[in-house]
C-alpha positions as a Markdown table, in Angstrom:
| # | Residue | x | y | z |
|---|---|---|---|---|
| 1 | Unk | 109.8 | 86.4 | 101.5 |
| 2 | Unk | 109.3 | 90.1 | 100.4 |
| 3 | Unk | 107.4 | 89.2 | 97.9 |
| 4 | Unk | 104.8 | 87.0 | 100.0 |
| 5 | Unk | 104.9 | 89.8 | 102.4 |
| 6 | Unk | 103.7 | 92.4 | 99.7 |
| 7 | Unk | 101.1 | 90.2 | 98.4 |
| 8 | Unk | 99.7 | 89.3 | 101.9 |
| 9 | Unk | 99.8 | 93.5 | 102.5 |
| 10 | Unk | 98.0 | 94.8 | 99.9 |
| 11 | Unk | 95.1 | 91.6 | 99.0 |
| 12 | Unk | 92.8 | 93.4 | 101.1 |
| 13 | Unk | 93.1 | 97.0 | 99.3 |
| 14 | Unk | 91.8 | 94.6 | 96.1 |
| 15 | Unk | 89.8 | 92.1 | 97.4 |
| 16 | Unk | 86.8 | 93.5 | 95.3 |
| 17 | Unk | 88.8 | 92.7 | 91.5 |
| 18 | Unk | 91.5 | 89.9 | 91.5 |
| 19 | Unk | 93.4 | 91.2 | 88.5 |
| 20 | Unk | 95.5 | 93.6 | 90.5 |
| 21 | Unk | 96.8 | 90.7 | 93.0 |
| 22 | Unk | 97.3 | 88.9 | 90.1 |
| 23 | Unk | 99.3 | 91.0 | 88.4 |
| 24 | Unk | 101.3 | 91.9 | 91.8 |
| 25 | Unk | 101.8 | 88.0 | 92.0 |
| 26 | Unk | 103.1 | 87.7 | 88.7 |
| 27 | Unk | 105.1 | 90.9 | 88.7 |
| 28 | Unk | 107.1 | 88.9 | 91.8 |
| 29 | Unk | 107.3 | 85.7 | 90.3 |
| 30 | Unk | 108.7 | 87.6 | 86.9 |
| 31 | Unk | 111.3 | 88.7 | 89.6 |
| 32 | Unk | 112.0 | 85.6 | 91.7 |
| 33 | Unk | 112.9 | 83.8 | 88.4 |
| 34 | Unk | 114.9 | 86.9 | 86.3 |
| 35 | Unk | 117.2 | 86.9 | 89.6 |
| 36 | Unk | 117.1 | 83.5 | 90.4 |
| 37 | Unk | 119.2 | 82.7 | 86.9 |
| 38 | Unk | 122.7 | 83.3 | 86.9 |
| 39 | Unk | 123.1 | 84.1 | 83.5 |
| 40 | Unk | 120.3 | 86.0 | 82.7 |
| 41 | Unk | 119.8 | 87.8 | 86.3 |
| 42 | Unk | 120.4 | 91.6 | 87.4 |
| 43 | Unk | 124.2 | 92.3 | 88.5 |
| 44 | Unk | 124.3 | 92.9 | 91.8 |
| 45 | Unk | 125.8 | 96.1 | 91.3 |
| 46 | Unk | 123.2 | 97.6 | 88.9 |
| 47 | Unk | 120.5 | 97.1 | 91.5 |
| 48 | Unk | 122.4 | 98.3 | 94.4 |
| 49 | Unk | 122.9 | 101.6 | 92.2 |
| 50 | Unk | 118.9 | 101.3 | 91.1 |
| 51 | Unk | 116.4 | 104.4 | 91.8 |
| 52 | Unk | 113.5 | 102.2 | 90.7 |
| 53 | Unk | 112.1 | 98.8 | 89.4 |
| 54 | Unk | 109.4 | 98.6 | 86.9 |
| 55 | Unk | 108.0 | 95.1 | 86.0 |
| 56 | Unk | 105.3 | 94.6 | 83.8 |
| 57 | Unk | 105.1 | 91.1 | 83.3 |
| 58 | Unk | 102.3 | 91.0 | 79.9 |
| 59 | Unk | 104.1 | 93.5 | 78.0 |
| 60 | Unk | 102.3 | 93.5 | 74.5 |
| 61 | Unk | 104.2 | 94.8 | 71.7 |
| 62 | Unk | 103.0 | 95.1 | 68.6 |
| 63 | Unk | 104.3 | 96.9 | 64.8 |
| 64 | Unk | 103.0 | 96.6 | 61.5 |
| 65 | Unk | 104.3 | 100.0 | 59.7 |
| 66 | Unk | 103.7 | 101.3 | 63.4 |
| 67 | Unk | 104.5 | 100.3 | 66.4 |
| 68 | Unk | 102.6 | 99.9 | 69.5 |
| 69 | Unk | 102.9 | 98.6 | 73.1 |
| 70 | Unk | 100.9 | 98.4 | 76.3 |
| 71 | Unk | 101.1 | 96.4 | 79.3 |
| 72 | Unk | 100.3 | 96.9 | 83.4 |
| 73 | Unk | 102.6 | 96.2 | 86.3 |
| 74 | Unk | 104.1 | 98.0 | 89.3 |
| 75 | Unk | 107.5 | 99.6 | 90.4 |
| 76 | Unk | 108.9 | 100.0 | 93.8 |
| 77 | Unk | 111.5 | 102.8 | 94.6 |
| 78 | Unk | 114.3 | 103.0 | 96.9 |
| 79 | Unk | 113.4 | 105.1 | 100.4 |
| 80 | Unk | 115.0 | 108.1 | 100.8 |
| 81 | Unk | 117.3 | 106.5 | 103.6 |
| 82 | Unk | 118.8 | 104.4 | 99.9 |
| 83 | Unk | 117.8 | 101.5 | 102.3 |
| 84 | Unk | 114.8 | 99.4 | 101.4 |
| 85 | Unk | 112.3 | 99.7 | 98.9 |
| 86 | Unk | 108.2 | 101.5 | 98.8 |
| 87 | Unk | 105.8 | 99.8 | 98.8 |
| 88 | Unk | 104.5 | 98.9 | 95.0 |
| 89 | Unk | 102.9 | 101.7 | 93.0 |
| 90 | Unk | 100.9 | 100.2 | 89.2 |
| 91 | Unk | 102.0 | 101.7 | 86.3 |
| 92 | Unk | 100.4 | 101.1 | 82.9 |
| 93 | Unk | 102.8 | 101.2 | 80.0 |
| 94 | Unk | 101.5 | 102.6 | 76.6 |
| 95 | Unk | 102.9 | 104.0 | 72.8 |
């Protein structure tokens, strides 16, 4: 529901290039299915505890001698109440 609501938010700030609402749709769907498996999922606990969230769903990683990564995505911090998160902010991940 959140994650519908974000997307439907912000697709007219990028209705000129697609990529970001791609990426925004894909950053929430990484989500939906990291929590939605039991095994594999966040503890509860950690994310109640959680300043921030940073998903960047195409991470590339790379290293032949050196290493290298890059990848975009977005993060969404707590509010200063510690209830409810900000709206997504990208980041672009890079070394």
């Amino acid at each position: 529901m959140l994650r519908l609501f974000v997307v439907l938010a912000l697709t007219p700030l990028f209705a000129k290039d697609p990529e970001p609402v791609k990426r925004l749709e894909e950053a929430a769907a990484v989500f939906s299915e990291i929590m939605a498996t039991p095994d594999k999922g966040i503890p509860q606990d950690l994310l109640e505890k959680a300043h921030c969230i940073v998903i960047v769903p195409g991470l590339k990683k790379g290293a032949f001698i050196v290493g290298g990564k890059y990848g975009k995505g977005y993060l969404s911090c707590r509010n200063k109440s510690g209830e409810g998160w900000s709206a997504p902010g990208t980041v672009r991940i890079e070394g």
